[in-house]
N, C-alpha and C positions, 0 to 999 in steps of 0.2 A: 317141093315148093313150086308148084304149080300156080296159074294165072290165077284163080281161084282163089289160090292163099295170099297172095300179094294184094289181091281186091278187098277180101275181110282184112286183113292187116292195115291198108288204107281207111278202110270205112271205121275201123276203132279208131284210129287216129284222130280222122273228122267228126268221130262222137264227142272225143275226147275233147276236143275244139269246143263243139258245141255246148258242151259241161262247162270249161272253162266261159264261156262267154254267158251261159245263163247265171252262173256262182259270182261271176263279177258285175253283173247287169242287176241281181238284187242286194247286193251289198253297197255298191255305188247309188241306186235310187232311193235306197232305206236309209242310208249314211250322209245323203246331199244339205245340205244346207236347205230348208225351205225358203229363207229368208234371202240368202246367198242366190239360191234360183229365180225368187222375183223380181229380184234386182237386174239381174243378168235378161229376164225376159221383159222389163222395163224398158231397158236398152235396143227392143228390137229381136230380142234371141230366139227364133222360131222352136229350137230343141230346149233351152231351157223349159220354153213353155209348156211345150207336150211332155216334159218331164215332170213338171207343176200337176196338170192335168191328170200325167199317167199316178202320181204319188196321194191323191186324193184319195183313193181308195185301196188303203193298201193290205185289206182284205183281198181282194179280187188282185190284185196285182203280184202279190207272194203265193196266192194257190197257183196262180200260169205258171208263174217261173219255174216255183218248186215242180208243178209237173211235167214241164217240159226238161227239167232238169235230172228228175228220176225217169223218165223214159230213156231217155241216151245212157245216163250209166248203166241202166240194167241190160240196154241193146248192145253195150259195148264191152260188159262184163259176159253177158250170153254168147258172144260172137268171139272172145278171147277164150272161154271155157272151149269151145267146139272146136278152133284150131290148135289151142295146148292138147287138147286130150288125142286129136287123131293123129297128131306133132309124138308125143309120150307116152300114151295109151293112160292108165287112170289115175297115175301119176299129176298129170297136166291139169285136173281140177285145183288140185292146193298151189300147181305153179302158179295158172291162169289167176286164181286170188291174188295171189302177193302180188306178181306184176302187176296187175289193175288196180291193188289198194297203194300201189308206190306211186303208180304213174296218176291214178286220179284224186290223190293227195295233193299230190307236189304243183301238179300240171292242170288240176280242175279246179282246187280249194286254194291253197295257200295263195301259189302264185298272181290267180285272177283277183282274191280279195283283198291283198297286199296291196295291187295297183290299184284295186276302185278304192279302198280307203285313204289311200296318201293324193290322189286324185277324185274325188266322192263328184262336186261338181262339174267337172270337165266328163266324167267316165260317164255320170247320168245323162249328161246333155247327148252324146254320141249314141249312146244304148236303145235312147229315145225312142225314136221308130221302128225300128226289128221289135222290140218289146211289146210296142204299142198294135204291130199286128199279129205277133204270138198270143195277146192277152185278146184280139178280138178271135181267135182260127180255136185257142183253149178256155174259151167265155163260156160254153155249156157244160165242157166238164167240169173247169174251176166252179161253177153253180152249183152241180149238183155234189162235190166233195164239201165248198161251205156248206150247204143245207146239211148233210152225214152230222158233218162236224158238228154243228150245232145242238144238231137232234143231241148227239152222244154228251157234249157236255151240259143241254136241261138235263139228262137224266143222271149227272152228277151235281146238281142244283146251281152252276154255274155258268153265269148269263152275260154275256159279250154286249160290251157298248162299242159300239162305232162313233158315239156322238161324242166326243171326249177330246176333238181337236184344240179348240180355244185354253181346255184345262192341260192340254199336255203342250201346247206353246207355251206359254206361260211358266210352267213348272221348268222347261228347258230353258229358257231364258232365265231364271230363279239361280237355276241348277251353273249357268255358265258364269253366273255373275260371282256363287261362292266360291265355284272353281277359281276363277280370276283373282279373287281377295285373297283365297289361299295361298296362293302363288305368287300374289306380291303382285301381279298385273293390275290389277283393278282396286283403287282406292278407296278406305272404307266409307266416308263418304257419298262417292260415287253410288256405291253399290247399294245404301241407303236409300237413295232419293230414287234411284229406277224401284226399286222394289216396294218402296214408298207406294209410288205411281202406280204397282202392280195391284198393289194389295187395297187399292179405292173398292172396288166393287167387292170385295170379298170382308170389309169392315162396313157396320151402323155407325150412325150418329149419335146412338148413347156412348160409343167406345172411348169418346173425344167430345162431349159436350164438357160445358163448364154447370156444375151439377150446382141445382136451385139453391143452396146452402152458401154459396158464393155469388148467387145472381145481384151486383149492386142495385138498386131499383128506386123508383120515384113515387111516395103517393101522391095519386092527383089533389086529394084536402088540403095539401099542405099550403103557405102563404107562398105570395109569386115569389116573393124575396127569398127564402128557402129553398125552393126549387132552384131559383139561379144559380143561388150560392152551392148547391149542391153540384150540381153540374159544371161550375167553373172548378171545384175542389176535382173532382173524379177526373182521374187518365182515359177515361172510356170514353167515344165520340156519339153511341148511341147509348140509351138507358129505357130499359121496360117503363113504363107508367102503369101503377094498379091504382085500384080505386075498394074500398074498403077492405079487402082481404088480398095479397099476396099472389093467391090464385089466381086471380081475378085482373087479369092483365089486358088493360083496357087499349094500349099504345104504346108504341115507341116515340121517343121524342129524339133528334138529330140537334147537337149541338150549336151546328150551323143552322140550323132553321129556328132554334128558340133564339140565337145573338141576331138575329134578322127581324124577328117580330120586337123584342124586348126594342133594337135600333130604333125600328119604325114608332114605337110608341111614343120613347123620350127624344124623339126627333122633334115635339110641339113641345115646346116648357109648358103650356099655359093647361093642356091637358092630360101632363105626363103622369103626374101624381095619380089623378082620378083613373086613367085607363088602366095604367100598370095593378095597379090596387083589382080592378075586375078581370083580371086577365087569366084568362083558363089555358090549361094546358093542353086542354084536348083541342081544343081548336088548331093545335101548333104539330099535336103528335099523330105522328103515320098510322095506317094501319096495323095492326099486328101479324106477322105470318106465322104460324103453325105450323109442326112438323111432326111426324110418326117416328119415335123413336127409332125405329127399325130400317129405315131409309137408310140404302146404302150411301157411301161417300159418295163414290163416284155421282149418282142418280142426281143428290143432291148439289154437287158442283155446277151441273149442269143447269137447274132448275135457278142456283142463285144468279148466273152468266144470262140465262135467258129471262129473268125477271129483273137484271141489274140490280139486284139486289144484295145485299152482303151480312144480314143479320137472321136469325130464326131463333123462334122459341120451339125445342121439342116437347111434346107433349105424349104420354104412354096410352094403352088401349081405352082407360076411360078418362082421358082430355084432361088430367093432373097433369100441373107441370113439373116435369124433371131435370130441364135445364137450359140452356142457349149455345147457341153454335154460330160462328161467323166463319167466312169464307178466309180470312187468313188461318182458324185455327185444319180447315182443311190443306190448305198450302204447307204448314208449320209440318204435314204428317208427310210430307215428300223431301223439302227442303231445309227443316230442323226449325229449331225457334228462331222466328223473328222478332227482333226489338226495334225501336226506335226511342229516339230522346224524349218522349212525356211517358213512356212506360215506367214501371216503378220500379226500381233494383231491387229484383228477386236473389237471392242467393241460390247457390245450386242445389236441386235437392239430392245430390249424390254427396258421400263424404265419407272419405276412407282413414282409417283409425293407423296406430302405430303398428298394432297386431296383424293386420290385414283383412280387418272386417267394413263391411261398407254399412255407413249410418245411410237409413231413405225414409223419406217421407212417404207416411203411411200412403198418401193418395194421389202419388206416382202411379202412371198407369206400368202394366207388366211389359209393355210394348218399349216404352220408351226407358226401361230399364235395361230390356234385351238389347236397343241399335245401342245405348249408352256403354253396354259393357259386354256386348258382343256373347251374352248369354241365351238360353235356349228355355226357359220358364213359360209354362202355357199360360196361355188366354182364352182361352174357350171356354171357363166357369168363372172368371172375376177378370174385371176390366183392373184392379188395381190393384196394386203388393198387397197393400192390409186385407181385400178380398181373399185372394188368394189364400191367405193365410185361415181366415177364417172358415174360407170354405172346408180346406184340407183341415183344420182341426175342429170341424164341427160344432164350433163355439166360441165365446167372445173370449179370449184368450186376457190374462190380466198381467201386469208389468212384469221379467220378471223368468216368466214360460220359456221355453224354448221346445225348438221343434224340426225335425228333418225329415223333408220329401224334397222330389225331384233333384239330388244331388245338390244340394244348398242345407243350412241350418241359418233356423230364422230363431232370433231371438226378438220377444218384444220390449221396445225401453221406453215407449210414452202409451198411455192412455187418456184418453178424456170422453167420461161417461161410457157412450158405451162402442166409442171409436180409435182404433188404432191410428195412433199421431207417429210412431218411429218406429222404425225397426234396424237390427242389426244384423247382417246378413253376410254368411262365407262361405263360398265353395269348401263342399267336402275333401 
């Protein structure tokens, strides 16, 4: 045991160090809070932010680490084989392993990512700089291992996005809110409306219009008198105006702009009669706005905010209408149904039997059945339970039918012509 042996005995030690500090440095930047760290570097936090900066790419950021990380163990595993063996003779190969898979187990793995994970933000903030110049000193070779890498997985036809940050915030957030509900921490509720809010841009405005078979509507021929009376009858505050055919939606009329013009006319007795008698709608009714079915939520919140505006007719690729959309029925898809005192008392369309089957109306979208009942039914080929149905049984199913996919049995119990009006529905 000479100076020699005591100097490699040290320098394993300080590899061992260096292992332990590279295994805790990408466990702690990979494990950090992003959101946690820009809060922290809002504040002023020069290392949260280089931790920000350093986690941007964290391609390039896990080749460093991992290769500064595999140079020390195999330096320190090489340099433990050389002293075991001239230590034991050839015996000292199979020592020098086990010693080095205990001590860089215990003392490079567990130990350093035990404390970056119960620690993720405070450990990435510290790690920061050392990191931030190992990844500038291994920037060419971390380069040329990603390029390898790549190459080897096209030639397994497997092709790496980088660009995928916004879809994996989003799904982590998604991802932390059912954790939360499952646990009792986060109310369901709650966890509705963010998710709500999540899923704007990833939903169209066909998904949640009020579809043209319920659109209430004004023909412009009709006498003033009718029109008014129509308009005082309806709970709605705007109403389409068409003019010979349905499609053909000439205007919107505002309740308050037609009881302003109607004021203004019988405000004269002496020409009230005569005026009101010639009195056209369109001179009272707005322009009509138009919308592409396909228009995400979000897009379109926007566009109603910046036009002040709160009503749209969607129209599909050949400018047929297929229904209307106002900016509370976007709100309603974060914050659940809103009512007020002139709405009409709808009853609910959910209704659950003795047996434990749920009665729904057929034109229930699938969305607001899943927040309603905390179920899992797709949306991506019918926006509606009776879609749904139809799609998966390939046909107009008649009263009566029954049917099992996606872990449910859907029974049908109303028809009208050639539309699903009820169904009966029970978990398998």
């Amino acid at each position: 045991m000479d100076t020699a042996f005591w100097i490699t005995i040290s320098t394993i030690m300080g590899l061992i160090i260096l292992s332990a500090f590279f295994s805790g440095s990408e466990t702690a930047l990979t494990a950090a809070s992003r959101g946690k760290l820009r809060a922290q570097a809002d504040k002023g936090s020069r290392a949260a932010k280089r931790a920000l900066n350093i986690t941007e790419d964290n391609e390039r950021l896990i080749g460093s680490v991992l290769l500064g990380n595999n140079l020390v163990n195999i330096l320190a595993t090489s340099l433990a084989t050389a002293v075991f063996t001239r230590s034991f003779g050839e015996s000292g190969v199979a020592l020098a392993t086990l010693v080095m898979t205990v001590l860089i187990l215990v003392f490079a793995e567990v130990l350093p990512k035990t404390y970056a994970i119960t620690n993720a933000e405070a450990a990435a903030a510290r790690v920061s700089r050392p990191i931030q110049i190992c990844i500038v000193l291994f920037s060419p070779f971390a380069s040329a291992v990603r390029w390898l890498v790549g190459g080897v997985l096209r030639l397994f036809g497997v092709r790496s996005d980088t660009h995928m940050l916004d879809q994996a915030m989003r799904e982590e957030i998604a991802g932390a809110l059912s954790l939360g509900h499952s646990e009792g921490i986060v109310e369901k509720e709650d966890r509705d409306r963010i998710l709500g809010a999540l899923d704007l841009s990833e939903r169209a405005v066909e998904e949640i219009m009020l579809h043209r078979s319920k659109i209430e509507m004004i023909n412009a021929d009709q006498p003033p008198m009718d029109i008014l009376n129509q308009c005082l009858d309806s709970s709605y505050t705007r109403l389409p105006v068409y003019k010979d055919d349905p499609e053909n939606i000439i205007g919107v009329i505002h309740a308050k702009d037609l009881a302003r013009t109607v004021y203004r006319i019988m405000s004269n007795p002496e020409t009230a009669t005569r005026n009101f008698d010639s009195f056209d709608i369109r001179d009272v009714a707005m322009e009509p706005y138009f919308v592409p079915n396909t228009t995400p939520l979000d897009d379109q919140m926007r566009q109603f905010l910046l036009r002040h505006a709160h009503f749209a007719l969607i129209v599909d690729e050949y400018g047929s209408l297929q229904g209307l959309l106002t900016l509370e029925d976007i709100l309603e898809e974060i914050v659940g149904e809103i009512t007020d005192e002139f709405d009409e008392n709808v009853t609910s369309s959910i209704a659950q039997t003795e047996d434990g089957q749920f009665v729904i109306d057929g034109t229930m979208t699938i969305r607001d059945l899943n927040r309603a009942n905390d179920w899992a039914l797709p949306d991506t080929e019918a926006n509606t339970i009776a879609g749904l149905v139809i799609h998966e049984a390939q046909t107009i199913p008649i009263i009566g039918q029954v049917f099992s996919f996606h872990g449910f049995r859907f029974e049908v119990s109303g028809r009208i012509a050639n539309r699903i009006t009820e169904l009966k529905i029970r978990p398998l």
